[in-house]
N, C-alpha and C positions, 0 to 999 in steps of 0.2 A: 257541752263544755268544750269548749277550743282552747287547747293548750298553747300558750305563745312561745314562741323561743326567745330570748333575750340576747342581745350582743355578745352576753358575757358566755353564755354555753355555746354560740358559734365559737366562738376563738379557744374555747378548752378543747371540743372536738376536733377542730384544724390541729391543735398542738398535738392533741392524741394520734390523729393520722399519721399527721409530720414524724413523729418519731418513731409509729410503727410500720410504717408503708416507706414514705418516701425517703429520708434519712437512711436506711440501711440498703434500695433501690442504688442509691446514690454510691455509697459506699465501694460496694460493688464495683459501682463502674469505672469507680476511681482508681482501684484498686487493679481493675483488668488493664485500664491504661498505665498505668504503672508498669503493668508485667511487660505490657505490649510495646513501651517504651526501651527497657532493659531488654528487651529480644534485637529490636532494633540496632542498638549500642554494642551489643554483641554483634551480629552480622557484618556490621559496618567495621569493629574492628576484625571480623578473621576475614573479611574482604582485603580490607587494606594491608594484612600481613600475610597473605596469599600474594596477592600483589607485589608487592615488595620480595620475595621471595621468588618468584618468579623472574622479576626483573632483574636479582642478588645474582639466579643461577644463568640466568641468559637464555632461558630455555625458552624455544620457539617451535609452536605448532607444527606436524607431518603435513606438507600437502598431499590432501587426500586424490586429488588426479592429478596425473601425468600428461601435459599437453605438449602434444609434439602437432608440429605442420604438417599438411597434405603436402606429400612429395609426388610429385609428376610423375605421372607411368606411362611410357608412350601408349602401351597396347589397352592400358582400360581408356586413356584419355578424360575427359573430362566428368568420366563414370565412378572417377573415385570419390568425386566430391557427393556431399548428400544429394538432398532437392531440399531447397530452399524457399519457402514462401513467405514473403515480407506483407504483412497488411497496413496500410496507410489508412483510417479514420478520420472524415473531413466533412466538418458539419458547419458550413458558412463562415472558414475560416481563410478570409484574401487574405491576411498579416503572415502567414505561415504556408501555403500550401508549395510555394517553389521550394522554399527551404527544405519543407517534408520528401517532397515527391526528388528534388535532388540529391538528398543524401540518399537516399533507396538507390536512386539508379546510379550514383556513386561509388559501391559496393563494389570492392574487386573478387566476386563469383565467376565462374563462367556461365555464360549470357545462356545457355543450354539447360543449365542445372538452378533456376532463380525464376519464382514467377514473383511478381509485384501485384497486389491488386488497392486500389485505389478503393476504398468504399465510400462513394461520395453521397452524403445523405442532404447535402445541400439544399436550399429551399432556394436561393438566389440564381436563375438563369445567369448573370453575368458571371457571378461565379464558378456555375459547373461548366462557362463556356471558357476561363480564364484556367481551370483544370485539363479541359479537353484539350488545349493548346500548349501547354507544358508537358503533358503527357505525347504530344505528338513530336516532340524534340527528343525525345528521351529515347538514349543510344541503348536498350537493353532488351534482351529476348522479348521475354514475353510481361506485357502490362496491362491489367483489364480494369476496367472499372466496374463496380459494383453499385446499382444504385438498390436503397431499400425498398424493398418491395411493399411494406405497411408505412402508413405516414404514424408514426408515436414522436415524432420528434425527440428521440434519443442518438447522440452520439455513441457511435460503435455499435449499433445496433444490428449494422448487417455482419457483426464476429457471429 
C-alpha cells in the first residue's frame, strides 16, 4: 500500500513548520536588530556629545613626546646624531627612481652618520643601468645597492 501525499497535506505541514520553526527563528532576529539598532543610536549620540563637550571645553590632548633638535657639540661632532639607514625599494620603476633615490640623498644628515641602500630587484638591464648612474651623482657618504639574491619577483623583498 503506497500512501500518496496530496497538495493539500504539503501546504498544512509547510504552515505547521512556518509557525513553529521559522516564524519565531525570524522573530528573534528581528528583535536582536532592533536591539543592535538602539545600541548604535546610543553610541552615536554619547559620541557626538563627547564631542561637542570637548570642543565646549577646548580641551586639547598632552603631547606625549617632547622634540627638541640635535644641537651641535664640537667635541662629539657628528656622533650625536644616530646612524641612519634609509632603504630605497625598486622593482622596474623608471617613472620614479630619481625622484626616490633624490630625496634620500637630499636629507640634511651628516653624510658620516646615513647609509642609503638602494635595493634594486629590477629585471630591466636599462633600468638598473639608469639607477647605477643616478646613484653615481649622488653627493652622500655611503650608497650601496642591494640586488635580490632569489628571483620571487617581489618588491621589497631584499627588506
Amino acid at each position: 500500500m503506497v500512501h500518496e501525499i496530496t497538495p493539500d497535506q504539503v501546504y498544512s505541514m509547510w504552515l505547521s513548520v512556518r509557525a513553529k520553526a521559522i516564524a519565531p527563528t525570524l522573530q528573534v532576529v528581528v528583535w536582536m536588530c532592533m536591539v543592535m539598532s538602539v545600541m548604535l543610536v546610543v553610541e552615536a549620540t554619547y559620541m557626538a556629545l563627547v564631542s561637542l563637550g570637548v570642543k565646549i571645553i577646548g580641551w586639547r590632548p598632552d603631547k606625549q613626546y617632547k622634540w627638541e633638535a640635535i644641537r651641535e657639540d664640537e667635541e662629539k661632532g657628528s656622533s650625536a646624531y644616530p646612524m641612519v639607514l634609509v632603504q630605497i625599494p625598486m622593482y622596474n620603476e623608471i617613472e620614479v627612481y630619481k625622484l626616490s633615490i633624490g630625496a634620500a640623498c637630499g636629507l640634511t644628515w651628516p653624510s658620516d652618520r646615513i647609509i642609503i641602500q638602494v635595493l634594486d630587484d629590477s629585471t630591466d638591464p636599462l633600468i638598473k643601468r639608469y639607477i647605477r648612474n643616478e646613484l653615481s651623482f649622488a653627493l652622500v657618504g655611503d650608497v650601496k645597492t642591494s640586488p635580490l639574491a632569489s628571483d620571487t619577483n617581489w618588491k621589497c623583498a631584499g627588506l
